[in-house]
C-alpha positions in Angstrom: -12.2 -0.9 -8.5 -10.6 -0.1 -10.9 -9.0 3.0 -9.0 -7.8 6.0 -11.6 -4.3 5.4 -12.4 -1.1 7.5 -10.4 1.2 8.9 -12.9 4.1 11.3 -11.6 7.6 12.0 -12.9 10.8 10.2 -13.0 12.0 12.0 -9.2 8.6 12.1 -8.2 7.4 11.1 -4.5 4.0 8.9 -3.9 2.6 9.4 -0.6 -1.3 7.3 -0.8 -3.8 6.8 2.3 -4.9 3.6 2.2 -8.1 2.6 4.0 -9.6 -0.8 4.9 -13.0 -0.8 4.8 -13.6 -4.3 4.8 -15.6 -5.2 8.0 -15.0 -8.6 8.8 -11.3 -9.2 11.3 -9.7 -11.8 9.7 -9.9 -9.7 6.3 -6.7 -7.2 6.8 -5.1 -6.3 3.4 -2.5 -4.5 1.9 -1.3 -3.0 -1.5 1.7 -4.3 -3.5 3.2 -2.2 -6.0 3.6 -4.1 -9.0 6.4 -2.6 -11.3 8.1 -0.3 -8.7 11.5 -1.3 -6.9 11.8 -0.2 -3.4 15.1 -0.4 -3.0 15.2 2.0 -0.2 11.5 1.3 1.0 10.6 -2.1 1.4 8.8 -1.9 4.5 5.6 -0.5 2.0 6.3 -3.2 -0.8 2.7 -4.3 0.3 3.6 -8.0 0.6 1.2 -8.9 3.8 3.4 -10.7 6.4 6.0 -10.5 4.4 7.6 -6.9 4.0 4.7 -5.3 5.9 2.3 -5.7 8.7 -1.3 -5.8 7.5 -3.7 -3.0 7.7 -6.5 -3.8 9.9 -10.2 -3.7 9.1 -11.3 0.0 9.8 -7.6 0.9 10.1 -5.6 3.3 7.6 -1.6 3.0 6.1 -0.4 6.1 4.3 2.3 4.4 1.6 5.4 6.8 0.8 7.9 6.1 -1.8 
């Protein structure tokens, strides 16, 4: 870290693979998109627990908004 920023246009669509790499199991993680509203996709707000499941250590989540 820090990753490059993500820039698209006003109508543009995000789709981002997402890979845990962190090797111990009780470290699963997610990504919450600060400054975006999912109004129609809050399942991939990133909010572990909360508005998403986890992503498992060696496991992948492709985001789409």
């Amino acid at each position: 870290l820090p990753r490059p920023a993500i820039e698209a246009n006003w109508d543009g669509t995000f789709s981002i693979k997402v890979i845990d790499d962190i090797t111990r199991l009780e470290e699963a993680t997610a990504f919450h998109w600060h400054s975006i509203l999912h109004r129609e996709t809050p399942g991939v707000d990133g909010v572990p627990l909360v508005h998403q499941r986890p992503i498992k250590p060696g496991a992948s989540f492709t985001y789409s908004f």
